[in-house]
KEVEX-481633 format. One line per 3 residues: number of its first residue (from 1); their letters; for each residue x, y, z of C-alpha. Coordinates in nm, 2 decimals, m for minus. Layout:
BEGIN
NUM> a> X/Y/Z | ...
END
This chain:
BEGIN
1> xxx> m23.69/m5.76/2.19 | m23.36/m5.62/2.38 | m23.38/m5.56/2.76
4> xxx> m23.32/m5.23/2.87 | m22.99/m5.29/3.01 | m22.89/m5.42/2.71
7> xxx> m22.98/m5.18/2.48 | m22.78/m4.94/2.72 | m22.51/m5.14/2.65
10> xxx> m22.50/m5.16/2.29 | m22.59/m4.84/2.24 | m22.32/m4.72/2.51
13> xxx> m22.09/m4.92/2.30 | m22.15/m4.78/1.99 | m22.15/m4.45/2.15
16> xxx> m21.82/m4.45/2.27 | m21.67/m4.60/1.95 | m21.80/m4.32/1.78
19> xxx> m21.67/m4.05/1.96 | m21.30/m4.18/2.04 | m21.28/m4.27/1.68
22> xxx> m21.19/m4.63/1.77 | m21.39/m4.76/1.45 | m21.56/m5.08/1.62
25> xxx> m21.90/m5.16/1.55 | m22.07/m5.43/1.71 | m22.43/m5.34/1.64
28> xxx> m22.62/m5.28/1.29 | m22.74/m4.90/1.40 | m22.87/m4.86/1.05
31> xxx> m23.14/m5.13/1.13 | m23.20/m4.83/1.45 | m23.44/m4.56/1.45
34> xxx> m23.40/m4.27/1.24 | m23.37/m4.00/1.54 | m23.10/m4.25/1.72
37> xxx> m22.86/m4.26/1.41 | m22.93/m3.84/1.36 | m22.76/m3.86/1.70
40> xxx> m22.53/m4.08/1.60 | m22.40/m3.89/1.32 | m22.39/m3.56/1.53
43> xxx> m22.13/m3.75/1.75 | m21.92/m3.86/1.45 | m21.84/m3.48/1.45
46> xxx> m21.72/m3.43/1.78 | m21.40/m3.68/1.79 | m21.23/m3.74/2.09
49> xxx> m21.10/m3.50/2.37 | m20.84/m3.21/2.35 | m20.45/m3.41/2.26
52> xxx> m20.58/m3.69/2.16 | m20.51/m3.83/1.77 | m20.91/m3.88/1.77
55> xxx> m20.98/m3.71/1.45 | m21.32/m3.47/1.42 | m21.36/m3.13/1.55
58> xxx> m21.29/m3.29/1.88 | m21.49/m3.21/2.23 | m21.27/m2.91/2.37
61> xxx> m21.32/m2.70/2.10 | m21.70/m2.75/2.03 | m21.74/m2.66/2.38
64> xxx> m21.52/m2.32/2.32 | m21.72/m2.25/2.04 | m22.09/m2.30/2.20
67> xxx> m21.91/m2.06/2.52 | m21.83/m1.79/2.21 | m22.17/m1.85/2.07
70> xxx> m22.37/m1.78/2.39 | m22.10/m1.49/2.46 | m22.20/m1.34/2.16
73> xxx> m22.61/m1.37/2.25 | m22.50/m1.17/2.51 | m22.30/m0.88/2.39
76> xxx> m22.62/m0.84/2.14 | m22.91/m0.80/2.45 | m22.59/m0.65/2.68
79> xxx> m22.38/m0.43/2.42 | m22.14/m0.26/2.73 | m22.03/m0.64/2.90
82> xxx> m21.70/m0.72/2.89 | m21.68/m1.11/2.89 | m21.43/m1.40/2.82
85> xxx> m21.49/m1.73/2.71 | m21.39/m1.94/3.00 | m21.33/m2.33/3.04
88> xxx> m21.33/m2.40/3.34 | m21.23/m2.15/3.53 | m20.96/m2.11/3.28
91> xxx> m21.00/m1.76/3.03 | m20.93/m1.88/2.68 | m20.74/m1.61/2.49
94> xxx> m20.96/m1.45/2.20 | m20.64/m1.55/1.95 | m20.74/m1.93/2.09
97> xxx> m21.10/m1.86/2.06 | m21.08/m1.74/1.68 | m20.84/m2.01/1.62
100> xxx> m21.04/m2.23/1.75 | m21.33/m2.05/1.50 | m21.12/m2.10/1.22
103> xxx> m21.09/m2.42/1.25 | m21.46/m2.50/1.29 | m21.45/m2.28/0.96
106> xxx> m21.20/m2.48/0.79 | m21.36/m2.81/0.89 | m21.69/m2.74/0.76
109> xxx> m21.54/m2.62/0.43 | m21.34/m2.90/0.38 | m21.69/m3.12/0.47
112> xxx> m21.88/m2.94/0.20 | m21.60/m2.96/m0.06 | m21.55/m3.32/0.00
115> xxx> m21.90/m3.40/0.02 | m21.96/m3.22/m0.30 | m21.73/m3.40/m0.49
118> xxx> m21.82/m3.74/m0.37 | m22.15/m3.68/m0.44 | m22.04/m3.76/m0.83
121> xxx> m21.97/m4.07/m0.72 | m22.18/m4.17/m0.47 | m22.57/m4.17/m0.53
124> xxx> m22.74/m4.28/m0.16 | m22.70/m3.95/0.04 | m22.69/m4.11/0.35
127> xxx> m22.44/m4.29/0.26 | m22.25/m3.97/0.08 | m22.28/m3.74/0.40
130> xxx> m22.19/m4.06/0.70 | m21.88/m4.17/0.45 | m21.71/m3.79/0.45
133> xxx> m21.80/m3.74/0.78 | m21.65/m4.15/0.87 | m21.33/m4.04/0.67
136> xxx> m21.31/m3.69/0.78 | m21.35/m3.76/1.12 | m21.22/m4.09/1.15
139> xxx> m21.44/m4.28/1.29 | m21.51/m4.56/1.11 | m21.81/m4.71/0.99
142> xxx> m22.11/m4.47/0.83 | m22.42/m4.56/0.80 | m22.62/m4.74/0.49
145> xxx> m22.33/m4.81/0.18 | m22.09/m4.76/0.48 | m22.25/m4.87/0.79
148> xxx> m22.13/m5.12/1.03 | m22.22/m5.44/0.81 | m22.07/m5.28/0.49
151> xxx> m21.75/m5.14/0.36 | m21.61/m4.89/0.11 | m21.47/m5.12/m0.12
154> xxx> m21.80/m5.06/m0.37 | m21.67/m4.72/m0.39 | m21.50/m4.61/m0.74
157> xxx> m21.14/m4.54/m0.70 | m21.13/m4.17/m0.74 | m21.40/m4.18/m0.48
160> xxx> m21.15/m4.41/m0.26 | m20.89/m4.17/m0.33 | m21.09/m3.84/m0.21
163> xxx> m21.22/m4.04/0.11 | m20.89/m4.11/0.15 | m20.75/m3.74/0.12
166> xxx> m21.04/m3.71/0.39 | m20.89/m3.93/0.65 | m20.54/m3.78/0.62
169> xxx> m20.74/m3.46/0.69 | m20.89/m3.55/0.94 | m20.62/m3.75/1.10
172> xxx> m20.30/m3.50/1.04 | m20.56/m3.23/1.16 | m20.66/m2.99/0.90
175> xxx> m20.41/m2.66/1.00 | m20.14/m2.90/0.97 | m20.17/m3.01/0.66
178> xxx> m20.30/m2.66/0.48 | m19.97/m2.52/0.66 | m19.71/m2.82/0.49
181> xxx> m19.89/m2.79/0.18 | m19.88/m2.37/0.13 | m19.59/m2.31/m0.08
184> xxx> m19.57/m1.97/0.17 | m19.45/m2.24/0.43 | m19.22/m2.37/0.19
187> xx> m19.00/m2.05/0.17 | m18.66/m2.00/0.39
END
């Protein structure tokens, strides 16, 4: 049985590696319990902070869009309040703020689409949602087929080449590459 501090450790670890996208994995978390990987999967999503090449939805803008979420709760009980979203003490511009929105929108589109389509190939669904969500976000390991102690080289190719569509997504940033690859970009 672990110590307390140690577990701490590890899981600090794992934590960390999870949410800066670094890809290590020193523990077997699928061996952990089912509400501590949950967790751990919720953190694949938020990648790393605002600039970095982290891939996932990254922190700044999850915490933009919980500010325009509760914002919203408001305007419903308070219809007459005028209210920006603010970080800090820093007013985010609503172009930023739906930006930001689309983005979120975009991500999880791209996360169903992907999923879908790998789900042809892939028959585990633990291992179908933590392997889009390792390659769209970068991170690294998933969990079960995936997880820390496995690979993706069981994978069939078209699967490896739709994971790896999901990792240039995810690593290029999503705008970025819908914006090189619309032929309206491509006019003079």
């Amino acid at each position: 049985m672990a110590t307390l501090p140690g577990a701490v450790r590890v899981s600090s670890f794992q934590v960390i590696s999870l949410i800066t996208t670094t890809g290590y994995g020193t523990a077997d978390f699928d061996v952990w319990p089912n509400a501590v990987r949950v967790l751990l999967v919720i953190l694949m999503f938020f990648g790393g902070c605002a600039g970095s090449t982290a891939g996932g939805i990254k922190m700044i803008r999850i915490q933009v869009i919980s500010k325009a979420v509760l914002r919203e709760i408001q305007r419903i009980m308070h219809p007459k309040i005028i209210k920006s979203v603010k970080v800090g003490n820093v007013a985010i511009e609503e172009k930023q703020v739906a930006n930001i929105i689309g983005f979120f929108l975009l991500f999880m589109l791209s996360y169903i689409t992907i999923t879908f389509l790998m789900s042809f190939f892939l028959e585990d669904f633990t291992t179908l949602v933590t392997a889009v969500t390792a390659c769209l976000s970068n991170i690294g390991p998933g969990l079960a087929g995936v997880g820390a102690t496995e690979n993706f080289s069981w994978i069939p190719l078209p699967g490896k080449w739709i994971l790896s569509v999901a990792m240039l997504l995810g690593r290029l940033e999503l705008y970025t590459v819908f914006v090189a690859l619309s032929f309206l970009s491509w006019k003079r």
